[in-house]
C-alpha positions in Angstrom: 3.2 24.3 9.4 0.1 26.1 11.4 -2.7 25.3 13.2 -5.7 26.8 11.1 -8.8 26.4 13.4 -8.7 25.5 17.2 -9.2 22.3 16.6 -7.6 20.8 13.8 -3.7 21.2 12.7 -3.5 21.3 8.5 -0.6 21.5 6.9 0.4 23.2 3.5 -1.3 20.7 1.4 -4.7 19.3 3.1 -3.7 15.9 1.4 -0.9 15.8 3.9 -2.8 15.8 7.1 -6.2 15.3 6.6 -7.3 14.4 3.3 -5.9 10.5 2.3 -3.9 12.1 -0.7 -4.2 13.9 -4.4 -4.2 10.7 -6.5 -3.9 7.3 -6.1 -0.4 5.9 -7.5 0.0 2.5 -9.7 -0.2 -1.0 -7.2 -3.0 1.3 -5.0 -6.1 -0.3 -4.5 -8.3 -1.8 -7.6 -11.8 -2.0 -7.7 -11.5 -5.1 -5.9 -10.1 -3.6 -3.2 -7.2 -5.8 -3.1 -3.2 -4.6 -3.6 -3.4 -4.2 -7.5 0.7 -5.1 -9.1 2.6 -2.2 -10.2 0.9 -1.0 -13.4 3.8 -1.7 -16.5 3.5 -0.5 -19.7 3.0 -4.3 -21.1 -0.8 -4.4 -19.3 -1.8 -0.8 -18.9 -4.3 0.0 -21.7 -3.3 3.1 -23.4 -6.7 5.6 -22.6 -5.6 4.7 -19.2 -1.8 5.5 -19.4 -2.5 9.0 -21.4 -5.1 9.6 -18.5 -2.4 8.5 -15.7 -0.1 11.1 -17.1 -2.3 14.0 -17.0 -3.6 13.0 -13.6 0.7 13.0 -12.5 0.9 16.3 -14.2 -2.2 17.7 -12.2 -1.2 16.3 -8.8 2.2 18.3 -9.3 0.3 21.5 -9.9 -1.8 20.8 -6.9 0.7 20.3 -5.1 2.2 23.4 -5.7 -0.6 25.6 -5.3 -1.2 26.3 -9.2 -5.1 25.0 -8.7 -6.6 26.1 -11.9 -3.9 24.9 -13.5 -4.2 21.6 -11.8 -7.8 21.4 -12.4 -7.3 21.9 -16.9 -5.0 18.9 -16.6 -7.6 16.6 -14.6 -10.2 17.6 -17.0 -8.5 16.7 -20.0 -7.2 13.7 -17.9 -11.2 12.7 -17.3 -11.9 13.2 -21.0 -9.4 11.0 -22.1 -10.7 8.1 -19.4 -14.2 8.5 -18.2 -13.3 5.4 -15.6 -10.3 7.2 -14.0 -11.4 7.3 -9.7 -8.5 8.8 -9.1 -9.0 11.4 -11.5 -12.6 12.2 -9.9 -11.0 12.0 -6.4 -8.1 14.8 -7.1 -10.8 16.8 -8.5 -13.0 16.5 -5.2 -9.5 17.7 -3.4 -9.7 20.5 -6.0 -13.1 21.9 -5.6 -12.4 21.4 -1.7 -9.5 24.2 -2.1 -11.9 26.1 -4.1 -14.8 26.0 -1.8 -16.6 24.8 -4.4 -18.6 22.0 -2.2 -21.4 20.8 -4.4 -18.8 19.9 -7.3 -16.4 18.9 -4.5 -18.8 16.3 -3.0 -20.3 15.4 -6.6 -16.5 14.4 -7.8 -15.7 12.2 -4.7 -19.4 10.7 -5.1 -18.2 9.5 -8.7 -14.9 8.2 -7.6 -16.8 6.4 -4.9 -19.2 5.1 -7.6 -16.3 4.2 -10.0 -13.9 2.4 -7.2 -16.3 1.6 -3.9 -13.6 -0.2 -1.8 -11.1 2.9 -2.5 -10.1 4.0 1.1 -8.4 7.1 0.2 -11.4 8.1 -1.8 -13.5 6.9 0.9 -11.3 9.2 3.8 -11.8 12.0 1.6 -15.8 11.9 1.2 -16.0 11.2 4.8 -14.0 14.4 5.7 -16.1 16.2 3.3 -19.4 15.2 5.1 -17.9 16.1 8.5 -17.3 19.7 7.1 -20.9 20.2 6.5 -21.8 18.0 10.3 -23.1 15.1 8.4 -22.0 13.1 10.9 -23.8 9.8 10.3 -22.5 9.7 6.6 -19.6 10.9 7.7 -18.7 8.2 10.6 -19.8 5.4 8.0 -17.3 6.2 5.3 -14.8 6.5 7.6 -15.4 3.1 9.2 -14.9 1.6 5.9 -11.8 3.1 5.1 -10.3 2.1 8.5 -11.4 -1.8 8.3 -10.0 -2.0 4.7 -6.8 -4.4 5.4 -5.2 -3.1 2.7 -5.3 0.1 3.4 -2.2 2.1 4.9 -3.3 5.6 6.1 -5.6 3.8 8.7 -3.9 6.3 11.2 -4.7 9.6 9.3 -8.3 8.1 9.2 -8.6 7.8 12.7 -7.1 11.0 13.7 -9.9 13.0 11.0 -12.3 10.9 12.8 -11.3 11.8 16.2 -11.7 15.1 15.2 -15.4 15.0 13.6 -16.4 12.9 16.6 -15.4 16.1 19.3 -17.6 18.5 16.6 -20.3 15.8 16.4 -20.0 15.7 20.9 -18.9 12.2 20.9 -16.1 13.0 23.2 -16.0 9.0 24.2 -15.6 8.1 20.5 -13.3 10.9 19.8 -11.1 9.7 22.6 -10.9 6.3 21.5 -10.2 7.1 17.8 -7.5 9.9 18.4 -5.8 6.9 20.9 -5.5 4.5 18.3 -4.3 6.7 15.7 -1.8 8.1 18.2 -0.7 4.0 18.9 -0.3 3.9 15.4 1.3 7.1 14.3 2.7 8.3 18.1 4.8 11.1 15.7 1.8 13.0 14.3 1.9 16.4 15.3 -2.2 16.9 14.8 -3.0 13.5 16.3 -1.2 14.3 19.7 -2.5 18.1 19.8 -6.3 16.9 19.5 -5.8 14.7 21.9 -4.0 17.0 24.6 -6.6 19.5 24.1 -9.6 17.0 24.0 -8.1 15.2 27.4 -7.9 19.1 28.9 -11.1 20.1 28.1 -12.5 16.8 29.8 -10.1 17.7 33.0 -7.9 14.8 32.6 -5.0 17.4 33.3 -2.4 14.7 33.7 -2.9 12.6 30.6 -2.8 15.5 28.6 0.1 17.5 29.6 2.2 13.7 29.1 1.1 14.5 25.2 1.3 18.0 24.8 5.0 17.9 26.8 6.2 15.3 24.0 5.0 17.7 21.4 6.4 20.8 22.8 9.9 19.3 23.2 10.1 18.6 19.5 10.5 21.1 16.5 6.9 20.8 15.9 5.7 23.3 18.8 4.4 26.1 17.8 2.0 29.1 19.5 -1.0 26.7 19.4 0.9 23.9 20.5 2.9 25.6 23.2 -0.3 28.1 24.7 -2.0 24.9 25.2 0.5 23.7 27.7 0.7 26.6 29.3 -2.8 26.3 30.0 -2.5 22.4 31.1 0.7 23.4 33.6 -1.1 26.3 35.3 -4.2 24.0 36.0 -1.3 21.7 37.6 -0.3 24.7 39.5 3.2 23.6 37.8 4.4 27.8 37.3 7.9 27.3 36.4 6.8 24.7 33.6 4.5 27.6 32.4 6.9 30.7 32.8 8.9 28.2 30.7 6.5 27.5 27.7 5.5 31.4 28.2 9.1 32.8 27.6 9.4 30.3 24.3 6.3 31.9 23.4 6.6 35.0 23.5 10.3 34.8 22.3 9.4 32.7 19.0 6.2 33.8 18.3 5.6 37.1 19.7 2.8 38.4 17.0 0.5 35.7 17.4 -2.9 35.3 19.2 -1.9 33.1 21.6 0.8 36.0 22.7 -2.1 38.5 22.9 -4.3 36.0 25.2 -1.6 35.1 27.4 -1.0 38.9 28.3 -4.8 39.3 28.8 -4.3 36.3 31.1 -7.4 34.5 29.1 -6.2 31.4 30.4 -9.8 29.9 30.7 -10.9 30.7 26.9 
């Protein structure tokens, strides 16, 4: 895994970390929004199960980076079902690896359209919005996902919205949401970065080096993770702790960035 901006920590597959996931499996959420049963062959009309299947065959090829691919199999799995959200919604995750934003944000708008009480669908608009600082949109489809009782990524959402609240300067907010995702999901690598480095930036030196210490005693540290607490233990004056997280650095990733900055001593950047 790597950190990919200086702010937010994505993983191989964006559905992982920050988008709510490539498709929607049977028992999800129904237009209703309630806990649908597990879909059987006995009640699951057949343009629906032939669409399922393509859909199952695209997520796999998403998943394994064969987009285009990916992309021929949703199309043919929209064709067969016109109805299918979760068809529309991998599709948005598509276009969104393409950089194809107005297709992107037109698929996700149709899965909205076609399931409204969908909170993965909803997550994933919302994240799309905050990409393009649409802030407003952004905060409201994210709200909705997080009050949907049904829904279980609730801390996922909170942690993308943690993160679109810093862009959007709602440092307050941000703290707030990247705190209750971290109560929920204390084991999320990107949840407990975010918040170390928003906490730093706002001088609450103590606070964040309790979160980015946890982090960099697990086997998720890496140079982001690790030049960040060097930065929080020098502004403790704590220079063993640093000359600690320095020398794992340096030893484990000695061609990155953060390597280069910490021999320029750019400790204030």
């Amino acid at each position: 895994m790597k950190f990919v901006s200086k702010v937010i920590w994505i993983s191989v597959c964006w559905a992982a970390v920050l988008l709510a996931g490539c498709a929607n499996q049977p028992g999800s959420l129904g237009p209703s929004g309630m806990q649908s049963d597990m879909v059987t062959e006995s009640d699951e009309p057949d343009q629906r199960r032939r669409a399922r299947l393509r859909l199952e065959l695209a997520t796999g090829y998403f998943e394994q980076g064969q987009t285009k691919v990916a992309l021929d199999e949703i199309k043919q799995s929209i064709a067969t079902d016109p109805t299918y959200a979760n068809a529309f919604n991998l599709r948005g995750l598509v276009y969104l690896r393409l950089n194809d934003i107005p297709l992107a944000e037109d698929s996700f708008r149709r899965a909205l359209a076609l399931n409204p009480r969908d909170a993965d669908i909803a997550h994933n608009y919302a994240w799309l919005l905050c990409q393009q600082a649409r802030y407003a949109e952004s905060f409201k489809l994210f709200s909705q996902a997080v009050v949907n009782p049904t829904y279980t990524g609730k801390a996922k959402t909170l942690m993308a919205q943690g993160v679109c609240q810093v862009r959007a300067g709602q440092l307050a907010d941000a703290e707030k949401s990247l705190m209750r995702s971290y109560e929920l999901d204390a084991g999320n690598p990107v949840t407990a970065y975010n918040l170390a480095k928003l906490l730093y930036e706002r001088g609450e030196l103590t606070r964040a080096q309790f979160y980015i210490r946890r982090l960099n005693n697990s086997e998720l540290a890496n140079a982001e993770t690790l030049w960040l607490g060097i930065k929080i233990e020098r502004k403790l004056n704590n220079r063993e702790a640093a000359l600690q997280l320095a020398d794992q650095l340096k030893k484990r990733f000695a061609q990155s960035p953060e390597v280069a900055a910490y021999e320029k001593g750019a400790f204030n950047e």
